[in-house]
N, C-alpha and C positions, 0 to 999 in steps of 0.2 A: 858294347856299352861305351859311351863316349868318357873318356877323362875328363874334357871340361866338365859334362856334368855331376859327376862322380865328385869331383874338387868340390862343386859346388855342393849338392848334396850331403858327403861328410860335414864342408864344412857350416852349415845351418844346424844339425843334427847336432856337432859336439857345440854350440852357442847355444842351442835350446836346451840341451842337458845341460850346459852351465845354470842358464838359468832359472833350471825348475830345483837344484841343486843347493841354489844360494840358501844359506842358513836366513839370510835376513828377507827372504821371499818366504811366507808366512802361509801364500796360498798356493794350495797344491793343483796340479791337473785331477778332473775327474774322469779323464778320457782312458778308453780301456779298449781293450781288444772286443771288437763286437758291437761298437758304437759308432754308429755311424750316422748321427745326424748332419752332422758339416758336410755330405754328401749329395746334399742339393742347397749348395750353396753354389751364388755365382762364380766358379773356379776359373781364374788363367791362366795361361801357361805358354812357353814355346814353343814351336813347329819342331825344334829339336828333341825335346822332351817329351813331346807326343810319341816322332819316331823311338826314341829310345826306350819310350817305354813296353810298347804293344810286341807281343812274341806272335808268333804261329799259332801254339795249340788254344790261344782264347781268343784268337781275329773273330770267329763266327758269332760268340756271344758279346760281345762289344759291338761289332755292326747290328746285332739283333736289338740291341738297348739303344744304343745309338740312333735309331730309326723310330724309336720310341721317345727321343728326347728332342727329334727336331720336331717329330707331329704334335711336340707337345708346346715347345720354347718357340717356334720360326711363326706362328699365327699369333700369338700373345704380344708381339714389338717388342719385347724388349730386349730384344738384339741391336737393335737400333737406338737402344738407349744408350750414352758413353757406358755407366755402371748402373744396374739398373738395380732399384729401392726390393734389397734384399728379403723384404716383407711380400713385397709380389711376384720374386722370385719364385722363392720358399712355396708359397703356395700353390702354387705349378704342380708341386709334387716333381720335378722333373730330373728324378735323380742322375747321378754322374752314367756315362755310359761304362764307367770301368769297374763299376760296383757288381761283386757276386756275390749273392746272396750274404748281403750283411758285411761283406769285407771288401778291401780295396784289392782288384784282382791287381794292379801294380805296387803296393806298396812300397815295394823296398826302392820303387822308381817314383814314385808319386812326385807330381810336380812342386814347385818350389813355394806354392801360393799354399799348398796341402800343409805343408810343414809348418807351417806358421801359426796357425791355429790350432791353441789348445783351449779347454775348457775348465772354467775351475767350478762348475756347478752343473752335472747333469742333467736334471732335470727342467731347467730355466732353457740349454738346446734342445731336448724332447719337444718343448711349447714354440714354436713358430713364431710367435704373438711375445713371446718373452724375452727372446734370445735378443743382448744387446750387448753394450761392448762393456758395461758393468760385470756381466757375468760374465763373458768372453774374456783370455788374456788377449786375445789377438793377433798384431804382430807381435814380433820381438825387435825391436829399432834396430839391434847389430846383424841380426842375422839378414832380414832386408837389406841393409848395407853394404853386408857382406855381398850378399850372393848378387846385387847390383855392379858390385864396383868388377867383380869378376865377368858377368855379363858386359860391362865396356871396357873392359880390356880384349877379350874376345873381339867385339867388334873395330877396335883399334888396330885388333895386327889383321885385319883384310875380312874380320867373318862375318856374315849378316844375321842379325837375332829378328827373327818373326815371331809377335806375341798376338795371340788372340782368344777368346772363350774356347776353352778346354771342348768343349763339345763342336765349334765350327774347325777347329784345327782335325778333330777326329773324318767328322765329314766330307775335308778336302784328299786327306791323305787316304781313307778305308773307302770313301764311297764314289771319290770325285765330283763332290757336291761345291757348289762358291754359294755358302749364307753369307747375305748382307749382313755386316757387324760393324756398328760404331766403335769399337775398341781396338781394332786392328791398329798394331806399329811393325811398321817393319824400319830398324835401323841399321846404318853400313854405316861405313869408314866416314863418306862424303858429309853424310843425313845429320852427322854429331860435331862435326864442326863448327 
């Protein structure tokens, strides 16, 4: 498991238990073990955070979903779109390829976009058509901040961060697939100067 991501990881986790914590935050999460509607949400993540995530004993069931979510996303365009209107996403049905039956086969690894999103109204993410950033907390500004400003310090002392759709990073790396994606950055040392 990498320490960078580990650093990063705790440190979004102990910001978002601040924050659901706050006495004077009034609204609570309604997200719970076994909820998984934010699972076919447009998700990003790093090329690092892909590898760190996926073990051995579930490679087989993640390329099996995985094959299922490009026959499903790669003919639709919106790959090609920068970020694509999460209402047409959604509709895709195109769930994550890391999902098992109802849970996050990576959780404790879940990328850094997963963390960010909590819900203070279940029922309004069940509805496709409903889910908005009213009922969504969303981000959380620090913790984004956080896990940013750590992402370029990384890249500062020599390392490259490759970001792209959670499902074309899975592709490149378990299938040796290259999906055209509007979202791709990759930054190094040079690139942020």
């Amino acid at each position: 498991m990498s320490t960078h991501l580990q650093r990063i990881r705790e440190g979004i986790d102990a910001i978002m238990a601040a924050a659901i914590a706050d006495p004077r935050n009034t609204t609570k999460p309604a997200c719970k073990d076994g909820c998984f509607h934010c699972c076919k949400e447009p998700v990003y993540a790093t090329k690092d955070e892909v590898i760190d995530s996926l073990t051995h004993e579930h490679r087989e069931e993640v390329i099996t979903n995985l094959r299922k979510w490009i026959a499903t996303v790669q003919p639709s365009g919106l790959l090609n779109v920068g970020y694509p209107e999460a209402i047409k996403y959604r509709a895709l049905q195109a769930w994550c390829p890391l999902l098992k039956a109802g849970r996050c086969s990576v959780y404790a690894q879940r990328p850094k976009e997963c963390r960010f999103f909590i819900s203070a109204d279940a029922a309004v993410c069940a509805d496709d058509t409903r889910r908005n950033a009213e009922a969504v907390f969303g981000t959380i500004t620090a913790a984004i901040e956080y896990a940013a400003l750590v992402e370029i310090k990384k890249v500062e002392d020599g390392g490259t961060m490759i970001a792209d759709h959670l499902g074309v990073l899975l592709a490149k790396h378990l299938l040796n697939i290259e999906l055209d994606s509007a979202m791709r950055l990759e930054l190094n040392r040079e690139s942020i100067r």
